[in-house]
C-alpha positions as CSV (number, residue, x, y, z in Angstrom):
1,X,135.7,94.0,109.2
2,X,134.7,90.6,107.1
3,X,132.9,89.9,110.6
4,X,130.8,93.0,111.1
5,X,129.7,93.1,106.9
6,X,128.6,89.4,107.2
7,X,126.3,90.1,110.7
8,X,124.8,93.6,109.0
9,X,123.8,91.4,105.7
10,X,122.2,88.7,108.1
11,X,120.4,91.5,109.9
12,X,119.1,92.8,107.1
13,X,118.0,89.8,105.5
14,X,116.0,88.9,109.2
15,X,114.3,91.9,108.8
16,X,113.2,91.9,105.5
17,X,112.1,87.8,106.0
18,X,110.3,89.1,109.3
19,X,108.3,92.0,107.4
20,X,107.6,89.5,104.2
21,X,106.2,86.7,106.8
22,X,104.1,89.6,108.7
23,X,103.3,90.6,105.8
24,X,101.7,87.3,104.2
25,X,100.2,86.0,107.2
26,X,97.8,89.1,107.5
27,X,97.3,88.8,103.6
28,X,96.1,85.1,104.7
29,X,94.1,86.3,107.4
30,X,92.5,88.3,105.2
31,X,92.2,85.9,102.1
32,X,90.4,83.5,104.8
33,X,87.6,86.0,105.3
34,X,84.3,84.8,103.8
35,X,82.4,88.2,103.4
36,X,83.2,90.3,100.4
37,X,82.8,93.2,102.4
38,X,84.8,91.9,105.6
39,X,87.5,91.0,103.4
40,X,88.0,94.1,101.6
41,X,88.0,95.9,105.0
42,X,90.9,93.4,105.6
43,X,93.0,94.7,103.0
44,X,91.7,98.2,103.3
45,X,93.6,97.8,106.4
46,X,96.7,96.4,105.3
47,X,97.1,99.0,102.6
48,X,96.1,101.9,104.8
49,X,99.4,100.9,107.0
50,X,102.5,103.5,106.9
51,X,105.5,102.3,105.4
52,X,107.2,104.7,107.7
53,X,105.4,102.7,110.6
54,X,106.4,99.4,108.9
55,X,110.0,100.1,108.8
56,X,109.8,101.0,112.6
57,X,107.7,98.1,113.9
58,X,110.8,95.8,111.7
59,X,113.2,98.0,113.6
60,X,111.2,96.9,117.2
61,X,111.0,93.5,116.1
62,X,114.6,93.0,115.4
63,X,116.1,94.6,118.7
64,X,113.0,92.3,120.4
65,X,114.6,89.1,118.5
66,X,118.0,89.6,119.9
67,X,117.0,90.3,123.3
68,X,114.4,87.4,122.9
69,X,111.3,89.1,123.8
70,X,108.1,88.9,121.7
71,X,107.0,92.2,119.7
72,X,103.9,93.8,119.8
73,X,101.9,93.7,116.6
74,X,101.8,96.4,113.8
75,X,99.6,99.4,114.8
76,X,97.2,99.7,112.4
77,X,95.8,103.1,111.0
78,X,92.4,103.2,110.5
79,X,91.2,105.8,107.4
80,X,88.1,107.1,106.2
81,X,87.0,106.4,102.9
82,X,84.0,107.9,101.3
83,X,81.7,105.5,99.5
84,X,79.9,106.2,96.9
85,X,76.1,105.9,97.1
86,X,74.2,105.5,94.3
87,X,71.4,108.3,94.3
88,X,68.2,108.0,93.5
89,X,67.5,110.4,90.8
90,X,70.4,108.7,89.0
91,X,68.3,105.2,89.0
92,X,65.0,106.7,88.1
93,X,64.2,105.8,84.8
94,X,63.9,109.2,82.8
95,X,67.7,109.7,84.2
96,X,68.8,106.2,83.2
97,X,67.5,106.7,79.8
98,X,69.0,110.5,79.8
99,X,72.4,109.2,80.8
100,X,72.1,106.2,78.8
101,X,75.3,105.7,76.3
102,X,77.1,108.3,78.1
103,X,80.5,107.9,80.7
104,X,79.5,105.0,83.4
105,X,79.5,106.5,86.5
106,X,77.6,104.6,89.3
107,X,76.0,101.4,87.7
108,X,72.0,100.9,88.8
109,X,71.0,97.5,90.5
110,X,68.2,97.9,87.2
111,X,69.7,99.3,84.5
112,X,68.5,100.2,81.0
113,X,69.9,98.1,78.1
114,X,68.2,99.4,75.5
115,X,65.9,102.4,74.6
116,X,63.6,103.4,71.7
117,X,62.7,106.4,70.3
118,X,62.2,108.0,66.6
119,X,64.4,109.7,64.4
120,X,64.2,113.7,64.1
121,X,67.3,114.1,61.9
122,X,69.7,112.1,59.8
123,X,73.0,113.3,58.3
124,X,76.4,112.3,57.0
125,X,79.4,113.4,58.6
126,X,82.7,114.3,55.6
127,X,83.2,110.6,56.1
128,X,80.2,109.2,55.2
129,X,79.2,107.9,58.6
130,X,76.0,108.2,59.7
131,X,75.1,110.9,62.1
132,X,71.7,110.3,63.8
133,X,69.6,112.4,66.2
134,X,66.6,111.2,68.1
135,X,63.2,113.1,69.6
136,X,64.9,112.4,73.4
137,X,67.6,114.6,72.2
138,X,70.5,112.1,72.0
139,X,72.7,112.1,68.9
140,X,74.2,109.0,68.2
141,X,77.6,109.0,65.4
142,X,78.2,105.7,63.4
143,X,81.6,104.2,64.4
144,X,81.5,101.1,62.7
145,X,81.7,100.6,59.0
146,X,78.3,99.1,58.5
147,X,75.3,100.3,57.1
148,X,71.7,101.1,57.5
149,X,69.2,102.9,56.0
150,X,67.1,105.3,58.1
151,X,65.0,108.6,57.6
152,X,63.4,110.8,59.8
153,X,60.7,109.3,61.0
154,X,62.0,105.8,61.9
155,X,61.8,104.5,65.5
156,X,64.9,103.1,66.2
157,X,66.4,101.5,69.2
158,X,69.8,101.5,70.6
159,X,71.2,98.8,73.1
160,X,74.2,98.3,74.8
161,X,76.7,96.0,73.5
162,X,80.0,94.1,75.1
163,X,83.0,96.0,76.3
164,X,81.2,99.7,76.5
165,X,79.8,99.7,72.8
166,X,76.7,100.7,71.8
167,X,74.0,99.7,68.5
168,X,71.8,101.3,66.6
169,X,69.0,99.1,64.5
170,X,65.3,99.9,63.3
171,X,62.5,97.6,64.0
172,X,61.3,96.3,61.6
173,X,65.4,95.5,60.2
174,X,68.0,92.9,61.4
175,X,70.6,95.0,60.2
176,X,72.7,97.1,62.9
177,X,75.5,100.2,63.1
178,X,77.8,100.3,65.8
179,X,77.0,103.8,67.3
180,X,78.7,106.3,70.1
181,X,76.6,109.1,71.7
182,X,78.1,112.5,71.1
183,X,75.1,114.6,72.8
């Protein structure tokens, strides 16, 4: 009994060594690749791989080992994936400056980083933050703790911080509010 528990442990451990060597000798292969896009195909491959099909192949590769033949490699499953294409009427530049300070969703090779335009209305939200809506139809709420003083009237600009946060200042001021678009 002592016998059959100790060969089923060392079976187990070959098979698990065999898959983790398989394993990072195609994530080599893959590292090696020079092309960003050839070497995310690589691993698009390696991920796309059944673990059902995995566990079989190990299976193979066992019996193979004790009858000393050579397995065949792991079939690999080829899947479809759906790029996303950047369209054109997001990049023009009326829909850049539309979308601008809104939810990223497909980044422009030239994007916008900062817009002007003048102030049509100004209010105070129950917390005292600024509320601020411009002629382009954009509202813009003050988040940070700042302040500035603008009336309607005022051109104003707004550009894009660090991390996904946004600015609002006047020209003719070096004073700024840190701003999020509600509209």
């Amino acid at each position: 009994m002592k016998i059959f528990v100790i060969t089923l442990g060392l079976l187990f451990s070959a098979v698990s060594s065999v898959n983790a060597q398989d394993i990072i000798s195609e994530l080599n292969v893959c590292r090696a690749e020079s092309s960003n896009t050839q070497r995310l195909a690589c691993y698009d491959k390696l991920s796309s791989i059944n673990p059902k099909d995995i566990k079989s192949h190990v299976q193979a590769d066992v019996i193979n080992k004790t009858d000393t033949a050579v397995s065949a490699p792991l079939p690999v499953v080829k899947k479809e994936t759906a790029k996303p294409v950047a369209s054109q009427s997001y990049a023009s530049r009326d829909n850049q400056v539309k979308n601008f300070g809104l939810a990223k969703i497909i980044e422009p090779e030239q994007k916008i980083e900062k817009i002007t335009a003048d102030v049509i209305d100004t209010k105070k939200d129950p917390y005292g933050k600024l509320i601020v809506s411009l002629e382009n139809g954009q509202v813009w709420r003050q988040t940070g703790n700042s302040t500035l003083r603008i009336r309607t009237g005022d051109q104003v600009y707004v550009e894009e911080g660090m991390l996904g946060s946004y600015f609002l200042s006047k020209e003719s001021s070096n004073k700024r509010i840190r701003v999020k678009r509600s509209k």
